[in-house]
N, C-alpha and C positions, 0 to 999 in steps of 0.2 A: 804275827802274834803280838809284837810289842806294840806297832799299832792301835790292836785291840785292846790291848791293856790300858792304854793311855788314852784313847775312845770310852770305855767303860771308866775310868777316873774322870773321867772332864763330866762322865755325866753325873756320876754322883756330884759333885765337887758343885754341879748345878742345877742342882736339884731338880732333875728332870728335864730341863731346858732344851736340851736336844729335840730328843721327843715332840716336846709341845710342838716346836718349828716342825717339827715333821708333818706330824698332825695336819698345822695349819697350810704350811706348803702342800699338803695335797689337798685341802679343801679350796685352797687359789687354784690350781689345776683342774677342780670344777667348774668353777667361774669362769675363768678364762675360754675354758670348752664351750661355755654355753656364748658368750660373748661374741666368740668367733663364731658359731653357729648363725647366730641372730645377725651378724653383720653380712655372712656368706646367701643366707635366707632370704634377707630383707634387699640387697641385692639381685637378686635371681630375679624376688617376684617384681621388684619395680621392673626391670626388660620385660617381664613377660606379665602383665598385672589380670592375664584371661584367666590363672589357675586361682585354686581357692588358699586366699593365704593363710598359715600357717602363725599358730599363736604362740609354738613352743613352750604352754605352761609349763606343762613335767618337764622337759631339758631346768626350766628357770627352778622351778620348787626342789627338782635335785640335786641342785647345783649350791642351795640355803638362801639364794635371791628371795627379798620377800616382796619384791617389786612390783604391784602387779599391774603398772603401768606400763613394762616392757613387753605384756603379751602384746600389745598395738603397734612394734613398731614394725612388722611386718606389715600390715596393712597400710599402713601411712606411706609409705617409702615409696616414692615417687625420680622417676626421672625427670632432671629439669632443663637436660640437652642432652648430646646425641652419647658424651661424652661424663657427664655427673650425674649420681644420683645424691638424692638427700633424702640419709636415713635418721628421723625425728631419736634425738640424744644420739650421735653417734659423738660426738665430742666425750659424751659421761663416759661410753661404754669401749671406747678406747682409752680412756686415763683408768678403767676398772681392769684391762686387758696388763697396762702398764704395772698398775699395783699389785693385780696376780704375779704374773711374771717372778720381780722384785722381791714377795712373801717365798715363791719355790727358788729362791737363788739363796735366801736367807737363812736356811738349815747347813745350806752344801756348805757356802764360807763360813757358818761359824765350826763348822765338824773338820774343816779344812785348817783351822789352828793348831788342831792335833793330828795332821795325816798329810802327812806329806806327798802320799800316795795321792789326793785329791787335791792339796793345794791350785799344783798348775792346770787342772780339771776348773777348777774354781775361777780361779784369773781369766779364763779363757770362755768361758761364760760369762763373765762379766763385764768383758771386751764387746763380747759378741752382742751385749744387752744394751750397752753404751752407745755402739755405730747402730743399733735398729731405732732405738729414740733418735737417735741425731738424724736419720734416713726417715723417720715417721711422716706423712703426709699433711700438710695443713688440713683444718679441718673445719674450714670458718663455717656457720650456720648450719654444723651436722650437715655438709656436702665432704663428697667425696669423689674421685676417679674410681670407676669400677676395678681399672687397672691396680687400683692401688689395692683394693679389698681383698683380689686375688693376690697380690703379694704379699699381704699383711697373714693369708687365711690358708693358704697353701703352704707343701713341702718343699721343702729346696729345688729347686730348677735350675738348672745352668750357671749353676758354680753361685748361684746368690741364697745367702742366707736371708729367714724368713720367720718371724715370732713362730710361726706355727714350727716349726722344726727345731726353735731352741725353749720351744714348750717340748716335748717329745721329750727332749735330750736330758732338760732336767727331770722332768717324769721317769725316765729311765735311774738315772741318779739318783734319785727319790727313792723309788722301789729299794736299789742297793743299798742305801744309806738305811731305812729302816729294815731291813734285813739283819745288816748289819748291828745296830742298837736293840734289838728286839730280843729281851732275856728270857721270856716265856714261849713255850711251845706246847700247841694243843693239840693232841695228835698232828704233831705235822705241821700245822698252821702257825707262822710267827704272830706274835700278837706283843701288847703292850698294852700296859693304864685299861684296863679290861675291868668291870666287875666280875661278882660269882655267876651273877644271870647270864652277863656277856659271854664266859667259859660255857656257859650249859647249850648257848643258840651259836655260837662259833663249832664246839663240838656236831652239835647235830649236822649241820652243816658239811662237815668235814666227814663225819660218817658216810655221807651220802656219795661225797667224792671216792672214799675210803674201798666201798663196798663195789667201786664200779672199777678196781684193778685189773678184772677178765679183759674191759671193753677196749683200755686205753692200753693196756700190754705196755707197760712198762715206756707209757711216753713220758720224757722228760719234762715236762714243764707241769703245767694244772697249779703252781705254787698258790699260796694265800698268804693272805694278809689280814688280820683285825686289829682294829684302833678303836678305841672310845672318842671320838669326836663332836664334846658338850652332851645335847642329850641323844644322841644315834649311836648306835652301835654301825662300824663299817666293816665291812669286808671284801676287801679288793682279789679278784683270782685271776694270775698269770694264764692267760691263753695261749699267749707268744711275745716275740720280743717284740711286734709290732704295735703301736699305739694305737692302729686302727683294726683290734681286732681286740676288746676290753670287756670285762663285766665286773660290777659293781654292786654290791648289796649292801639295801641299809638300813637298816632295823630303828623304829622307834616305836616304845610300847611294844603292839600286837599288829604294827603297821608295817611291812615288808615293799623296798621300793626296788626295784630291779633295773638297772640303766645295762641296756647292753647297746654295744658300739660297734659297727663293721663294714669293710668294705664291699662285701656281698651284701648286696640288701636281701637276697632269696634267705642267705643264712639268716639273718635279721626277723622272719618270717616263720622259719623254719624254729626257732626254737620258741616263738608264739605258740604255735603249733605245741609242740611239746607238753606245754602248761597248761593247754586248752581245757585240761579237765578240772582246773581250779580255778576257783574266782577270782581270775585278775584281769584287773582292766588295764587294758595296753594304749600308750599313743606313741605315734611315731612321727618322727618329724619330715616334714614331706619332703621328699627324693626330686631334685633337679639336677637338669643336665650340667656337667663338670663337679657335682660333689663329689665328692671323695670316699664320703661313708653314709653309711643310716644310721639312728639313734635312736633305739625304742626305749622308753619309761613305762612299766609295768608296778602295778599296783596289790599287793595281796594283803587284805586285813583277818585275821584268825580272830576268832573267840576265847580261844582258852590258852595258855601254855604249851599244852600238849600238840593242840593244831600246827601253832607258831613253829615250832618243833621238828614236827613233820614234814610240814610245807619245804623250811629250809633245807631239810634231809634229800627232798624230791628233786632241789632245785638243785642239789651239789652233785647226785646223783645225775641230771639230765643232761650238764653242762660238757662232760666228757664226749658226746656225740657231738658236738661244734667241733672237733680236734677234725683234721684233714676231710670234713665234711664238703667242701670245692672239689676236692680231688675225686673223691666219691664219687659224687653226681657227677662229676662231666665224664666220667670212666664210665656208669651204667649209662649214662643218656650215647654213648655211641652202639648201644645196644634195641633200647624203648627211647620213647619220646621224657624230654624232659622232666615233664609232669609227673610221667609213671617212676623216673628215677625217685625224685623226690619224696613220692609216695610210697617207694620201697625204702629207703632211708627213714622215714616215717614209724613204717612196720617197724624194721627193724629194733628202732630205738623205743619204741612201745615195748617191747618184747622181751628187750632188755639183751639184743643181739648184738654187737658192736662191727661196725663199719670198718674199723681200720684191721680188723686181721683179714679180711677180704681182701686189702689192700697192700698185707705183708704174705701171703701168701700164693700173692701171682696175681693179682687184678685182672683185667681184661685177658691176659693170658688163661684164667683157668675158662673162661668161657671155650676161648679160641681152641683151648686144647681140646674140648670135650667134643667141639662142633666137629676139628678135624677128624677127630678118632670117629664120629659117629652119623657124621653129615659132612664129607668132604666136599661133596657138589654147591653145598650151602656156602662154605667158607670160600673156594673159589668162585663162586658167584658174587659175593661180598654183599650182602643185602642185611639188612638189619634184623635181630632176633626176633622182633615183633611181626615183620615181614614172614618167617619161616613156622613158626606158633601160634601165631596171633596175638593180638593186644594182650589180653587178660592171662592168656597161658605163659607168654614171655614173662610178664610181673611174676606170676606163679612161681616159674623156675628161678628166676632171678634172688626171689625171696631165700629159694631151697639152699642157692649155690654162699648167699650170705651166711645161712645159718650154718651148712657145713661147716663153710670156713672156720667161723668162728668158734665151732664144738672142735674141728682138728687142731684148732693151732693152740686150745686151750687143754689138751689131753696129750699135744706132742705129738700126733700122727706126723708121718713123714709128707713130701710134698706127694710123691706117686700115691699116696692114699686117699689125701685128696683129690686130686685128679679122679682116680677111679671110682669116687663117690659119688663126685659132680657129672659124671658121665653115664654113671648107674641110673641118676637123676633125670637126667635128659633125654633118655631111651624113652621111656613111656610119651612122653608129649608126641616123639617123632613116630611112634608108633600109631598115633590117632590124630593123623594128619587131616583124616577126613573131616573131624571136628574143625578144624584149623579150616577147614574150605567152606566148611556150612556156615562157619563164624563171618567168613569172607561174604558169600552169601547174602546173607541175615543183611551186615552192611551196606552193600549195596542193593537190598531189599525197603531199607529204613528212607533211603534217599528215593527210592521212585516211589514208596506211600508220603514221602510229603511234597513230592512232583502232583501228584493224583489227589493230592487236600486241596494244593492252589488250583489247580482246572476245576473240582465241584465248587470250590470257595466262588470261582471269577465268573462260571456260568450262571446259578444262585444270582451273583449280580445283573445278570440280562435279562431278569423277571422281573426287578421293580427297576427305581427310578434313578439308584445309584448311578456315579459315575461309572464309564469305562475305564476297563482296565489301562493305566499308563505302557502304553507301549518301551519307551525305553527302560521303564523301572522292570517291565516284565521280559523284554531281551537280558539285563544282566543278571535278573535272578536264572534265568533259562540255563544261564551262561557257567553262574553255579553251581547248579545241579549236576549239569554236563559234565565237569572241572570234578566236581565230589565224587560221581561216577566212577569216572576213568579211571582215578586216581585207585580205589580199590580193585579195580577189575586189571590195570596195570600191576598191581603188588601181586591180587591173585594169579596173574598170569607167569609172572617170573618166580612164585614158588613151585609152580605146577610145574614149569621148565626144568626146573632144577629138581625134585622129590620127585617124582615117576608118580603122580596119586593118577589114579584112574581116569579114561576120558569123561566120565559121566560128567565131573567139576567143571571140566573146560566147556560141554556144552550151556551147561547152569548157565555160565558168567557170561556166554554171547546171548543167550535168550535174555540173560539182563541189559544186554546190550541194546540189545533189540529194541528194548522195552523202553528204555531210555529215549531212544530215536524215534520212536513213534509220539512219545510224551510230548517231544520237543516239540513237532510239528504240529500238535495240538493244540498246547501253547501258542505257539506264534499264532494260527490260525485265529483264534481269541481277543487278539489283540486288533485286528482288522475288524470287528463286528459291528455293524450300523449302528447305530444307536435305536433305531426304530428295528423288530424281528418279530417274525411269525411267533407269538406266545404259545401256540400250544407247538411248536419246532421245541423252543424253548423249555417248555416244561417236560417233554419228552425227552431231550438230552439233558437236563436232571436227574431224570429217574433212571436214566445210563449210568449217570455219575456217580450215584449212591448207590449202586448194583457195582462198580467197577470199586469203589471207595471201600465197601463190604468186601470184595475178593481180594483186594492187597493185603486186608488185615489179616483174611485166612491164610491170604501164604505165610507174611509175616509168621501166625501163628505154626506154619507146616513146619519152618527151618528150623525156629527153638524149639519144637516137639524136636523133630531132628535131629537137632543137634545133642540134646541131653539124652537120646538114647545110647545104651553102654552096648558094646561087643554084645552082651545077650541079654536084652530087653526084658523089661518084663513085661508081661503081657498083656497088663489094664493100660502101659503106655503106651504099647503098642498097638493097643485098640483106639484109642483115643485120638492115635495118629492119622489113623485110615481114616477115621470121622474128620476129621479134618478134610484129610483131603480131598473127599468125596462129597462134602459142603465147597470146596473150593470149585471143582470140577460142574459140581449144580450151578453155580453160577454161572459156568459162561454161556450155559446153554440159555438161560436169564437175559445176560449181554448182549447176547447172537440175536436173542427177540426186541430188545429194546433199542438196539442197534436200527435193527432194520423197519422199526416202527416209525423213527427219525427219518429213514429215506422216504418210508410211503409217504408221510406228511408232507416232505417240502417236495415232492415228486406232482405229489395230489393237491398241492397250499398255492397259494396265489402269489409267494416271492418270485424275485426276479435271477434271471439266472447264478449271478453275484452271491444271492442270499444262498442257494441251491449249495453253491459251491464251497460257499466259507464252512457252514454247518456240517458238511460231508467233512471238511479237514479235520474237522475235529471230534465229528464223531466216529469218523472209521480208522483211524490212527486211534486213537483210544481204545478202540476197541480191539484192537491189534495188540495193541501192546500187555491186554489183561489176555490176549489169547498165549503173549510168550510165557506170562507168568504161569499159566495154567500147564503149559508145557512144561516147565521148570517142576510145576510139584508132579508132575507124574515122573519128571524124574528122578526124585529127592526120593518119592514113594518106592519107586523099583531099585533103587539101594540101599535103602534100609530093609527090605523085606531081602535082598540079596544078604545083607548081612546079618538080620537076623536069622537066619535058613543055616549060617553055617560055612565051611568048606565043604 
């Protein structure tokens, strides 16, 4: 307390002087950021000069650089042996690193006259500032050792200290120091040297954070900061103690610039996202291997007061879903695929659902619990929720068990209440597993109609003058079809092992099998074709191909009819279904004749045996493989007609 006493006297006594260093010490802290960026950048691209280089305006323009001769030094930057690059003014932009530095050292020692508590803080950073000049690298004609960039631009390693880490240390300091000095509080928010306008767009601001105490449940940090800094209004907000995890807002006029900093580039992306529905234009500085962090600059310019207002209210508000957002997604992604995590985390935070009581009320455990109580087969099997529901239904439930969470843990339900919620929850999916197989289905339904696009696509080519199809381009496409195939008739296979669903799915998934293997050898067959062939052979096995191209889409069409029928149909869809499948079933009898219209020709045609042979591979494996599919819809048809009949 006498500290502060004598902290608050020094600043009257100087007429603000603290402050101002404050101020300015953290506007070096931008500079210096961008600095080291540009030296880290212009590095990267000179080893690798194939990607497209990187002009970091927004880093520069946020940073108060009005330089706009720095966005070139990325392209410039050139290696001139195995072992130096030279980045055009890396001399300036290392004496500008130095003079930042030096501005954020020059708050602490003057505030360090009256606090003893900081003094030896003080000395010891000054130390440490003294041996990194004296250690600084020559830098004759803007060359430098890569070696060196990485030490200068990087965290401490192996007991050596590094600007980049006694940047950090004073930023830290910083933070406390005007914490400290800061006599105004705006809701919450410490602030300083503020106008009346600055209170009214710092308020809004803070509201946004204010209103979102359901989401964050009482995390500690989210602190703020607003300065007046010449003509911008700033406002810095605590994420965490990590300097690679930052956001920054800076107000000038009607103009809003949004610097967000992190070691997650997805998070980086992820709160893009977020803002998506306001006009701001984003850039981000390009991600190379060994960075550290990403750094987006985001743009929002409002028309009126009122927008300006708003906008910031949205942005204080959206920024509490970054809090343990890592932990999140890699906790649902061992459930769905990455994507889909992301994309629930998305939802959620649209919704205004918050991700961290998910997280405090059991995380991966409340799945586990639900699955054990309700699907124990499933959990000792160890397969992933997407595997047991399928893609779209796993998000579904995923979505339900967040929003639980977060309706229990914000009313006080006990933990077993949730649990029996999320379990309540999960019943109905497991119940309409058979969805869960036609969806399987459907998937490997999508992969043999675009098996059966390239065969009409490559035969079409045997009619005029094109080239032949590339045999090895068309063994590794073969190759992934085959690989997309399995791959779902595998996943379908080991839920059917595990859930008891009826044989009818298991037969489905080998007639897709089926269907597959005969495609293959169609393909191949295709790939051997003279280049000279019987044309009307040729235009006969065309008209196979769009008669066979026609019956994939009706199946296609069979399994979504299928699949969207409910326990008790109703009856115009279930009329609509039969139509289906009795257009699918016309077709092969179609096939069956255009098929064998192909053999009388080259049977009756004047190719040589060779020709006889190749054409038959491919048009009676083709034609096989639409007869599995035909099999399949008469069996999709005698189960839906089984369930809608009833017990």
């Amino acid at each position: 307390m006498a500290a502060r006493k004598r902290l608050d006297q020094a600043i009257v006594d100087g007429a603000g002087l603290l402050p101002d260093l404050i101020v300015r010490g953290m506007a070096a802290h931008g500079r210096l950021t961008y600095c080291m960026t540009v030296l880290r950048t212009a590095t990267a691209y000179a080893q690798a000069p194939n990607q497209t280089p990187a002009t970091l305006r927004a880093e520069r323009e946020a940073s108060g650089l009005t330089d706009g001769t720095l966005d070139n030094v990325v392209a410039a930057s050139r290696m001139v042996s195995d072992t130096i690059v030279r980045i055009p003014g890396a001399a300036s932009i290392l004496a500008l690193v130095f003079t930042s530095i030096r501005q954020m050292l020059e708050p602490i020692a003057t505030a360090a006259a009256w606090r003893s508590d900081l003094r030896e803080r003080a000395e010891l950073y000054q130390r440490r500032l003294d041996q990194l000049i004296a250690q600084a690298p020559p830098c004759a004609d803007d060359q430098l050792p890569p070696s060196a960039v990485g030490a200068l631009t990087s965290r401490v390693g192996n007991g050596h200290d590094t600007l980049h880490q006694l940047a950090m240390d004073l930023h830290a300091e910083l933070n406390r120091l005007q914490a400290d000095t800061s006599h105004e509080s705006i809701e919450g928010a410490r602030a300083f040297g503020l106008t009346d306008a600055d209170r009214a767009l710092v308020r809004a601001f803070i509201n946004g954070i204010n209103a979102s105490e359901p989401v964050k449940l009482a995390y500690p940090g989210v602190g703020t900061t607003a300065t007046r800094d010449g003509d911008r209004l700033s406002i810095q907000n605590d994420l965490g103690a990590d300097d690679l995890r930052a956001i920054v807002v800076q107000v000038t006029s009607f103009t809003v610039t949004v610097i967000y900093t992190d070691q997650h580039r997805s998070r980086v992306r992820f709160l893009c996202d977020l803002l998506q529905q306001h006009d701001i234009s984003w850039e981000t500085g390009a991600a190379h291997a060994g960075a550290e962090h990403e750094t987006a600059v985001g743009r929002y310019t409002a028309t009126t007061q009122e927008q300006l207002e708003n906008f910031l209210t949205r942005l204080g508000s959206r920024i509490v879903y970054l809090i343990d957002w890592n932990h999140a997604r890699k906790c649902l992604s061992r459930f769905v695929k990455s994507s889909d995590a992301v994309a629930i985390l998305k939802w959620a935070a649209d919704n205004d659902i918050g991700h961290r009581a998910f997280l405090l009320a059991g995380e991966a455990q409340l799945i586990h619990t639900a699955l054990e109580r309700a699907a124990p087969d499933h959990l000792r099997y160890g397969g992933r929720l997407d595997d047991l529901l399928g893609r779209e239904s796993a998000r579904m439930f995923l979505m339900s068990v967040l929003r639980l969470a977060y309706d229990g843990m914000n009313r006080g339900s006990s933990a077993r209440a949730i649990d029996d919620e999320i379990e309540a929850e999960l019943m109905p999916y497991l119940q309409h597993s058979d969805r869960t197989m036609l969806g399987a289905a459907l998937e490997h339904a999508t992969v043999i109609a675009a098996s059966v696009e390239w065969i009409a696509h490559a035969v079409t080519r045997l009619k005029g003058s094109a080239a032949r199809t590339d045999a090895t381009a068309a063994a590794a496409l073969i190759r992934t079809w085959r690989s997309q195939a399995d791959e779902v008739v595998r996943r379908a296979i080991r839920v059917l092992d595990h859930s008891g669903d009826p044989q009818p799915f298991r037969r489905l998934m080998n007639n897709g099998e089926q269907a597959v293997r005969s495609l293959e050898r169609s393909a191949f067959a295709l790939t051997l074709m003279p280049l000279e062939c019987d044309a009307t052979a040729v235009a006969l096995l065309d008209s196979l191909c769009s008669l066979v191209t026609s019956g994939v889409r009706e199946y296609v069409r069979c399994l979504e009819e299928a699949r969207d029928l409910t326990r008790a149909p109703d009856r115009a869809d279930l009329d609509r279904f039969l139509v289906t499948v009795d257009r699918l079933v016309a077709l092969e009898h179609h096939c069956d004749a255009a098929e064998r219209a192909v053999l009388e020709r080259l049977i009756r045609g004047t190719g040589d045996f060779r020709e006889l042979h190749l054409f038959s591979a491919v048009a009676g494996p083709f034609d096989s493989a639409f007869d599995s599919l035909v099999q399949s819809g008469l069996i999709v048809r005698d189960y839906v007609l089984a369930v809608a009949s009833g017990p």
